[in-house]
VOBA-1610 file (N, C-alpha, C; in pm, whole numbers, padded with zeros to 5 digits, always signed):
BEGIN
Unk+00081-00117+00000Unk+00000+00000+00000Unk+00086+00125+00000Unk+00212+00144+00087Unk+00303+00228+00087Unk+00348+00235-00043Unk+00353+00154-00136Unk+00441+00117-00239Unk+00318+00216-00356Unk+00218+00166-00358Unk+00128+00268-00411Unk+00082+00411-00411Unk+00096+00398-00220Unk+00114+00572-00282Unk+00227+00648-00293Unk+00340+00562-00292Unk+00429+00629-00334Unk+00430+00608-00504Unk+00380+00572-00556Unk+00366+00577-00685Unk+00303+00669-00734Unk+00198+00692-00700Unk+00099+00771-00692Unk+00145+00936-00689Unk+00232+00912-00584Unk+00295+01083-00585Unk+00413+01096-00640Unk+00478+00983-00712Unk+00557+01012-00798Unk+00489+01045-00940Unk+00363+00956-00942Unk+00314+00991-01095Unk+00251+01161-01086Unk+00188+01203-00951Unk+00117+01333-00941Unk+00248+01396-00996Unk+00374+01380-00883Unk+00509+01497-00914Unk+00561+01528-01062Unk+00532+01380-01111Unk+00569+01391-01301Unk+00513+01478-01386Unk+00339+01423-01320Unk+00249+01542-01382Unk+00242+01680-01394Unk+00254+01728-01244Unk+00262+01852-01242Unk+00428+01895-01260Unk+00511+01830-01257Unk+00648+01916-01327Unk+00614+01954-01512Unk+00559+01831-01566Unk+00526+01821-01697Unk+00459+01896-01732Unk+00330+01964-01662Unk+00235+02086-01689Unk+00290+02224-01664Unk+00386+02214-01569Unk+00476+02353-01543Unk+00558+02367-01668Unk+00649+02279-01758Unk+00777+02322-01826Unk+00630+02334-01927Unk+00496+02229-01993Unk+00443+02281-02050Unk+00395+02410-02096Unk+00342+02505-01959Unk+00336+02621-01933Unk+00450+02718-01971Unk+00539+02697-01890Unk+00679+02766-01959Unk+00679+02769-02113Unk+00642+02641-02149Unk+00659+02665-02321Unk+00605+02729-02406Unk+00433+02717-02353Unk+00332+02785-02390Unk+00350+02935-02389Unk+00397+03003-02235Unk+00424+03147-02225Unk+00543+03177-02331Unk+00666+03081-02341Unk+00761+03121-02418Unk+00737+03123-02576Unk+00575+03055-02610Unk+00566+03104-02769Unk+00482+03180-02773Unk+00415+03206-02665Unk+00337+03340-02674Unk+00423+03504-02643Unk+00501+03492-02543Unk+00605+03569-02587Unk+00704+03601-02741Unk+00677+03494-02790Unk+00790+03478-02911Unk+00674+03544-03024Unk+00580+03514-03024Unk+00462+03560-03091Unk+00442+03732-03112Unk+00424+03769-03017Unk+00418+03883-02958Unk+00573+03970-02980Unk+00654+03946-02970Unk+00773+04027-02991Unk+00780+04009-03167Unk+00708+03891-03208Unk+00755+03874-03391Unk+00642+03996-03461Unk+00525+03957-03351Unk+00440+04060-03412Unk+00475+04222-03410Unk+00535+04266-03276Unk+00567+04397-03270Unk+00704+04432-03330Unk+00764+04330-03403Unk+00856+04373-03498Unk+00804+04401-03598Unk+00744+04292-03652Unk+00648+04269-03793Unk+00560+04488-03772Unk+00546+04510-03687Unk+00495+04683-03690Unk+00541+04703-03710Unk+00686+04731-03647Unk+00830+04838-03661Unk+00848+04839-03827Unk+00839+04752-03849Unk+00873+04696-04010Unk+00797+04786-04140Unk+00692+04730-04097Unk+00562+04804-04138Unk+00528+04936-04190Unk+00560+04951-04050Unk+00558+05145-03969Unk+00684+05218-04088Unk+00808+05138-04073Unk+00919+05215-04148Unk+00926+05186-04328Unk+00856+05074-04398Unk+00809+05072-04486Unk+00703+05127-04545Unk+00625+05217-04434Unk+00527+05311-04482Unk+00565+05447-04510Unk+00668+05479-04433Unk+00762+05601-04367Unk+00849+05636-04497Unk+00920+05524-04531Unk+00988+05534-04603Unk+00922+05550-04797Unk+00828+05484-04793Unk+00754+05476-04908Unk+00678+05655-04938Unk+00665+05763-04831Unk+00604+05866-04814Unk+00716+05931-04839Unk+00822+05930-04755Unk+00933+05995-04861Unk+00953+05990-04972Unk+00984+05906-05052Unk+00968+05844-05139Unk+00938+05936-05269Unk+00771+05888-05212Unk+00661+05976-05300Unk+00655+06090-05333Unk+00749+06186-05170Unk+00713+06324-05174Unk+00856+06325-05256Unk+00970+06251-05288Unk+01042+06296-05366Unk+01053+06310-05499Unk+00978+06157-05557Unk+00918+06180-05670Unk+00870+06309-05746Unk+00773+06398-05646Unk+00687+06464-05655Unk+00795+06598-05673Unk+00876+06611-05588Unk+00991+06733-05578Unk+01066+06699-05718Unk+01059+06573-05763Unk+01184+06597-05878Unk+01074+06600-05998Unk+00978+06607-06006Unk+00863+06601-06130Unk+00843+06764-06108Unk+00824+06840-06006Unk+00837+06975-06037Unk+00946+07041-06049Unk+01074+07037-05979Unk+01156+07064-06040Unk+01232+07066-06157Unk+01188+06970-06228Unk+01170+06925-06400Unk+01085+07057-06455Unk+00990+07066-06422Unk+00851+07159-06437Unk+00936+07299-06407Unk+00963+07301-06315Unk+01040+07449-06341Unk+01170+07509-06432Unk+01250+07352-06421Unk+01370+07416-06506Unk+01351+07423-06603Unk+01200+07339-06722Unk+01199+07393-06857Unk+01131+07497-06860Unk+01051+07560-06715Unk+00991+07666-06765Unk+01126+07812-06760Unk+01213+07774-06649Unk+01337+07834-06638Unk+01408+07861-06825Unk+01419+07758-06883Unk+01459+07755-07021Unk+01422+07824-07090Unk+01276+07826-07100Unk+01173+07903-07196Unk+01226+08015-07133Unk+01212+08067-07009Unk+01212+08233-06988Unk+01338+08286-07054Unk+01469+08209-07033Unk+01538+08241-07108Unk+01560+08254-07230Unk+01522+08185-07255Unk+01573+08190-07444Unk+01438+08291-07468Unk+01326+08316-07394Unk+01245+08424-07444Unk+01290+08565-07369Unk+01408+08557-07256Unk+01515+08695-07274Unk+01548+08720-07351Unk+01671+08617-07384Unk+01770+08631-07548Unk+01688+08687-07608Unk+01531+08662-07657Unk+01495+08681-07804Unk+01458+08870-07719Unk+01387+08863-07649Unk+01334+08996-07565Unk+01457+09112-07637Unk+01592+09079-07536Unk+01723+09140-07546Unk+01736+09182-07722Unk+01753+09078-07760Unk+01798+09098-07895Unk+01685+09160-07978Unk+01577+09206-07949Unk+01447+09239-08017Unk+01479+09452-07957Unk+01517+09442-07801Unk+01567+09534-07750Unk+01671+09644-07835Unk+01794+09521-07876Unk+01884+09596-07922Unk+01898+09644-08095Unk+01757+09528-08160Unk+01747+09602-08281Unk+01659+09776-08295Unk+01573+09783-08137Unk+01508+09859-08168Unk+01579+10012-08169Unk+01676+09983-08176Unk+01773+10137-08213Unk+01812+10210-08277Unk+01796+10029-08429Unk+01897+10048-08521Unk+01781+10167-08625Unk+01863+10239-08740Unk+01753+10336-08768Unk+01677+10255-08901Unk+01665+10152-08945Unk+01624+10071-09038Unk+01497+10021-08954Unk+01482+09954-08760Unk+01376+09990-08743Unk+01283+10080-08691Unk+01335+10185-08692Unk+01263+10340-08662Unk+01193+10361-08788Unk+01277+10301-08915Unk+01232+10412-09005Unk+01090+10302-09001Unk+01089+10168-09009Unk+00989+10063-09061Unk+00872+10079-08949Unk+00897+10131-08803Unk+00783+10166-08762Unk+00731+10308-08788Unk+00813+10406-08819Unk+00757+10539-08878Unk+00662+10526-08991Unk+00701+10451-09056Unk+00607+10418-09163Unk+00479+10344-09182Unk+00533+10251-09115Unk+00401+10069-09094Unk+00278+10158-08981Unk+00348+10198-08945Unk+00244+10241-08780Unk+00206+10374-08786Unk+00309+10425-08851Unk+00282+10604-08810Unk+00243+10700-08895Unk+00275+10618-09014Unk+00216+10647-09164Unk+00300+10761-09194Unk+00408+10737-09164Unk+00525+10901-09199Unk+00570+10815-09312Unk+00624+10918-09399Unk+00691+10917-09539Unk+00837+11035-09580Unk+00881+10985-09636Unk+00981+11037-09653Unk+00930+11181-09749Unk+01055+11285-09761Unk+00975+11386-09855Unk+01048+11316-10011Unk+00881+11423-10038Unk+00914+11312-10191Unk+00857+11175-10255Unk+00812+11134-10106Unk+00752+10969-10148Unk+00583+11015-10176Unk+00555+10928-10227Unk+00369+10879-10279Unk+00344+10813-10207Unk+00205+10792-10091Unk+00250+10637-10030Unk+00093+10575-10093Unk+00114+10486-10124Unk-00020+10444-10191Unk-00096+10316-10052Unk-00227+10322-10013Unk-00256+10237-09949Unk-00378+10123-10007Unk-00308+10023-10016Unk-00440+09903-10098Unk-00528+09889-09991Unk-00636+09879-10019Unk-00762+09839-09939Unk-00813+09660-09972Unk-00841+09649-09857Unk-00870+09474-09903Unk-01026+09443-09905Unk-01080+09392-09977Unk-01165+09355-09974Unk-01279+09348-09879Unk-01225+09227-09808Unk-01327+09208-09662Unk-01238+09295-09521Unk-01295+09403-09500Unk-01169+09413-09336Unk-01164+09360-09243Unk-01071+09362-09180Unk-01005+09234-09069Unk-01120+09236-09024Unk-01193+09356-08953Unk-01309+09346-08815Unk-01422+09292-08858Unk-01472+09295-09001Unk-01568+09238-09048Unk-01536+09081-09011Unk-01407+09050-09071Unk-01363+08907-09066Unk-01346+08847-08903Unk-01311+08917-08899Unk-01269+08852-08717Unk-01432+08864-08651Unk-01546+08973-08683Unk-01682+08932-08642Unk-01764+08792-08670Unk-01718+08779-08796Unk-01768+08617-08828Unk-01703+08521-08836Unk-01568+08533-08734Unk-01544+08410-08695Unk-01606+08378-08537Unk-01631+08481-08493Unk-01717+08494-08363Unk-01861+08420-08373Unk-01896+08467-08464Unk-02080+08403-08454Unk-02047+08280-08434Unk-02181+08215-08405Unk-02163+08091-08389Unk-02216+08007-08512Unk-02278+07887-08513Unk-02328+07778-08668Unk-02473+07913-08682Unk-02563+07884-08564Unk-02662+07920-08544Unk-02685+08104-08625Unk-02625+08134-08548Unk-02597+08322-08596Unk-02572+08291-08757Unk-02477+08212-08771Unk-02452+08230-08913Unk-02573+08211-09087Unk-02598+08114-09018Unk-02725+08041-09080Unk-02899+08161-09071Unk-02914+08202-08948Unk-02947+08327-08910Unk-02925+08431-09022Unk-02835+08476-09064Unk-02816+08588-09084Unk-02812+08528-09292Unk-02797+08449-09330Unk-02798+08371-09433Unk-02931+08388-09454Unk-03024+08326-09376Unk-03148+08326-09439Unk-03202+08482-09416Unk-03141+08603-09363Unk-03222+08685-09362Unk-03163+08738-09491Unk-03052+08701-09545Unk-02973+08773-09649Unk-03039+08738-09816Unk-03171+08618-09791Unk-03214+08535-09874Unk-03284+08619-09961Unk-03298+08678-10073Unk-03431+08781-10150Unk-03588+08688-10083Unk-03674+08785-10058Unk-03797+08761-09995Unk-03921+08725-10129
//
């Protein structure tokens, strides 16, 4: 009978050592769990971080593109500015706006002026109308 329960509390002592290191194991993959997961954030977190930089740099070098050809254009539309500047001195174009614009003539000259047909303002009015206006004004133009 001694012999039994000493069996008995050797099999209890087995048991419960066996449910303790169980336990231990259990906490140690739930710990292991838990630290993989709050890496698996860190990870996450700095692959999001980093992807937003990223983007906003993209974004800095797509306008800076955007500015330096508009940078280009302004220049080369100096040059032309400048150089448009420095013909306006010469007396070849004084004399061509005295004339074109100002209707001056030399003494001695005739200046003859051709008249055109349709004038600009007539022309530039009917490119304004619309289908409707046009057609409009067609049928009123029709003999009655």
């Amino acid at each position: 009978m001694i012999q039994n329960i000493l069996n008995f509390l050797e099999s209890l002592f087995i048991y419960i050592m066996v449910t303790k290191k169980r336990k231990k194991h259990n906490l140690k993959k739930i710990k292991n769990i838990f630290l993989i997961l709050l890496i698996s954030f860190f990870i996450v977190l700095l692959l999001t971080a980093c992807f937003n930089i990223w983007q906003k740099r993209m974004d800095a070098q797509r306008e800076l593109s955007i500015l330096n050809k508009e940078l280009n254009d302004l220049t080369v539309e100096n040059d032309l500015l400048n150089y448009t500047l420095g013909e306006t001195y010469s007396d070849e174009f004084l004399e061509r706006i005295a004339r074109e614009e100002l209707g001056m003539q030399k003494p001695g000259e005739t200046v003859y002026i051709i008249k055109k047909e349709i004038d600009e303002v007539e022309l530039l009015e009917k490119e304004k109308q619309s289908f409707f206006e046009r057609i409009i004004n067609w049928l009123k133009s029709l003999p009655e």
